[in-house]
C-alpha positions in Angstrom: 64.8 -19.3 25.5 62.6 -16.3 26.1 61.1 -13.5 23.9 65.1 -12.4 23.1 65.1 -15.8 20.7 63.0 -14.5 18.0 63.7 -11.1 17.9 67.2 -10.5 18.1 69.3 -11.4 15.3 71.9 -14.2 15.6 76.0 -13.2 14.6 78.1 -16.4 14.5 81.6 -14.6 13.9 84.9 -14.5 14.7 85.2 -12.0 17.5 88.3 -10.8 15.7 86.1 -8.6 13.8 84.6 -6.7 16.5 87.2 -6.5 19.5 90.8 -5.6 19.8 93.4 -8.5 21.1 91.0 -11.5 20.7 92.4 -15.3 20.3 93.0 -16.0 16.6 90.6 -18.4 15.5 88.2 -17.8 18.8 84.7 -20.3 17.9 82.3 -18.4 20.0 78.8 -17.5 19.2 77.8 -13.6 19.1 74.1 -11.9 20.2 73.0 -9.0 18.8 71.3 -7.6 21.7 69.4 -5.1 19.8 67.7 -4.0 16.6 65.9 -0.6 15.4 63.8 0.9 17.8 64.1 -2.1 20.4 63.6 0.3 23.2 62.2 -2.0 25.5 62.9 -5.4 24.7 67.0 -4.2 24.8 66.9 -2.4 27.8 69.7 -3.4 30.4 67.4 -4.4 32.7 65.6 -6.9 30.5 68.9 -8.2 29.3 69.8 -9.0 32.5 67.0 -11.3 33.3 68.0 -13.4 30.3 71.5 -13.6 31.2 71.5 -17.5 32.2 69.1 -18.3 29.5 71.7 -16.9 27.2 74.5 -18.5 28.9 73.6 -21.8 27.3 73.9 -20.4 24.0 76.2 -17.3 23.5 79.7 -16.2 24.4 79.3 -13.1 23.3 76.5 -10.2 23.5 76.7 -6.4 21.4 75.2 -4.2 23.2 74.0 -0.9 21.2 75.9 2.5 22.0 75.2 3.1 25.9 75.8 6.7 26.5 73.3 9.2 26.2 73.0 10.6 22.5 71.5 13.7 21.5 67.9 12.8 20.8 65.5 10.4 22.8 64.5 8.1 22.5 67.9 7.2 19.9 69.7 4.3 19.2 72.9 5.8 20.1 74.1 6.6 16.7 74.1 10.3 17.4 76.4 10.0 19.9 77.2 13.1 22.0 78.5 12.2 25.3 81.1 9.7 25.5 82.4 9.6 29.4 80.0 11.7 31.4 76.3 10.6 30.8 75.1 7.0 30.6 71.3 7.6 31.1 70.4 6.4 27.5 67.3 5.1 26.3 68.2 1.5 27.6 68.3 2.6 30.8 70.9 4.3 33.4 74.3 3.9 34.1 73.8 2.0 37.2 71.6 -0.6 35.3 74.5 -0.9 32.6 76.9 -1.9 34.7 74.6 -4.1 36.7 73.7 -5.9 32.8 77.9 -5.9 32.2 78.5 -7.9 35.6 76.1 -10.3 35.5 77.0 -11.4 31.9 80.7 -12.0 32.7 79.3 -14.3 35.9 77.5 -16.1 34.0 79.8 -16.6 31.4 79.5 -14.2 28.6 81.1 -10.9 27.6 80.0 -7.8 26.7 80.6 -6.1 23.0 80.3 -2.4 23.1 79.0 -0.4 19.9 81.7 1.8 19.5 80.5 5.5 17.5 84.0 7.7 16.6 83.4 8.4 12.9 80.8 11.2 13.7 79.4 13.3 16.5 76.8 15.1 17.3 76.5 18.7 18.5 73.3 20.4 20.2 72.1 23.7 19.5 74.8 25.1 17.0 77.3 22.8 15.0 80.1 23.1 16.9 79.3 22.9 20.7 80.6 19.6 21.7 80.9 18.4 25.5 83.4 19.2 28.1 83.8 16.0 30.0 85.9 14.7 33.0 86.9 11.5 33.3 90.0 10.5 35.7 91.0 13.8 36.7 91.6 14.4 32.8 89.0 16.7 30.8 88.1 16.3 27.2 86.6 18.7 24.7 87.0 19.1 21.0 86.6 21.9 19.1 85.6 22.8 15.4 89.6 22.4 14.5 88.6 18.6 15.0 85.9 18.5 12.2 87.3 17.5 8.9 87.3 20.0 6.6 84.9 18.8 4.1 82.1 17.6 6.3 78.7 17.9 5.2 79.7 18.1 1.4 81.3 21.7 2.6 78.3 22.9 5.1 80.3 23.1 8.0 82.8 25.3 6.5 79.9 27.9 5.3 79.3 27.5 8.6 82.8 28.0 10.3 83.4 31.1 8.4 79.8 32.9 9.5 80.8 31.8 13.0 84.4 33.0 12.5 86.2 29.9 13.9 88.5 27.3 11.8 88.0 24.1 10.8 91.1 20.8 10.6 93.4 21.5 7.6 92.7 18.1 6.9 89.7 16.5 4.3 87.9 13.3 5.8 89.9 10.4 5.4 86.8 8.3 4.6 83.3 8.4 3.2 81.5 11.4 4.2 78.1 11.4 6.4 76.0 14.5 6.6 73.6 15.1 9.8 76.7 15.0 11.8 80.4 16.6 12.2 82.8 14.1 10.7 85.4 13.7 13.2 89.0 14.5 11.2 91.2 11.0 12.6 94.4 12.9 12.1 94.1 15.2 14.7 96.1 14.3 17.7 93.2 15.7 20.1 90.8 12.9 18.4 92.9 10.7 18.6 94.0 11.2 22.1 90.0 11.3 23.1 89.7 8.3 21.3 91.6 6.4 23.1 90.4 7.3 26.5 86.9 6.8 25.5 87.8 2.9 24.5 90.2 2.6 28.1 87.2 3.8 30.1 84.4 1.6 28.8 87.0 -1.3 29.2 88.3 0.1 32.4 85.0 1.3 33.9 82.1 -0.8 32.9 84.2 -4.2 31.9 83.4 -3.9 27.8 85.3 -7.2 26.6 85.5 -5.4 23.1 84.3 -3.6 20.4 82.4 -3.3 17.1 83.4 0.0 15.1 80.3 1.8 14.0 81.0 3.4 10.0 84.2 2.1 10.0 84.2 3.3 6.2 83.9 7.0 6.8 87.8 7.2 8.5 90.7 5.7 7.2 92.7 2.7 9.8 
């Protein structure tokens, strides 16, 4: 094994806990791909080099959150685009999928970090994306930010801006920084969903792991 041996941590789980559908029971071995700040030694180019050395040891690998967040370099866990823009700070989207395809041939598949609990915004705290994905466009709004986010900021905020927040309170834990994303609305939900079909349908994610799966309810 190469350099990847001794710095990325080793999961030996049930895949259950981190993808939807798998085999009760399923034995195999898991790979953190990544830890804080492993800019270089993650990106999908290195990966791929490793792929048959990791072959011999690992069903699985998690890869961290692959679409381009608000800050760079980032981790991903200020996620702002979710279907449009895959130039994170791993590499492009061209290299992503290239990482994705040569796992599965050699044998292993790919976990994707999965970020819905919060989002981030740019220059105000409301200005998500507009996105296009299949024909279909998706954009939320501040009516999809829970009502109490930020401990109440974001309504201060909503009411100088003069637009309305969700009716509804967070239906988990509460994480400032970023809008909570209110899980009841149908909208979220709905843009949800397509986000998980399209990095199944498009890059060939085997699964996921749920980021702050505390901060909405399931």
């Amino acid at each position: 094994m190469k350099r990847i041996s001794t710095l990325f941590s080793l999961l030996c789980i049930a895949a259950t806990m981190f993808a939807q559908g798998w085999k009760a029971n399923y034995g195999g071995v898991m790979l953190q791909g990544f830890y804080w700040d492993s800019y270089q030694d993650s990106k999908w180019t290195n990966l791929e080099t490793q792929a048959k050395d990791l072959a011999a040891y690992f069903n699985l690998v998690w890869l961290p959150q692959s679409a381009q967040a608000r800050n760079t370099p980032s981790m991903g866990y200020d996620d702002y685009y979710w279907f449009s823009n895959y130039n994170s700070s791993f590499g492009n989207e061209a290299e992503l999928l290239s990482l994705i395809g040569t796992f599965k041939a050699n044998g292993i598949n790919t976990i994707a970090d999965v970020v819905i609990n919060h989002r981030a915004t740019t220059a105000g705290w409301f200005d998500f994306p507009t996105e296009t994905y299949n024909n279909v466009t998706y954009t939320m709004t501040s009516e999809d930010v829970a009502k109490n986010d930020d401990s109440g900021k974001a309504l201060t905020e909503a009411q100088k801006e003069g637009v309305q927040l969700s009716s509804n309170l967070d239906s988990g834990e509460d994480w400032d920084g970023m809008r909570d994303l209110d899980h009841n609305s149908i909208n979220v939900q709905n843009t949800v969903k397509a986000y998980l079909q399209m990095l199944k349908d498009k890059f060939g994610y085997a699964g996921f792991r749920y980021d702050m799966v505390k901060g909405y309810a399931g």
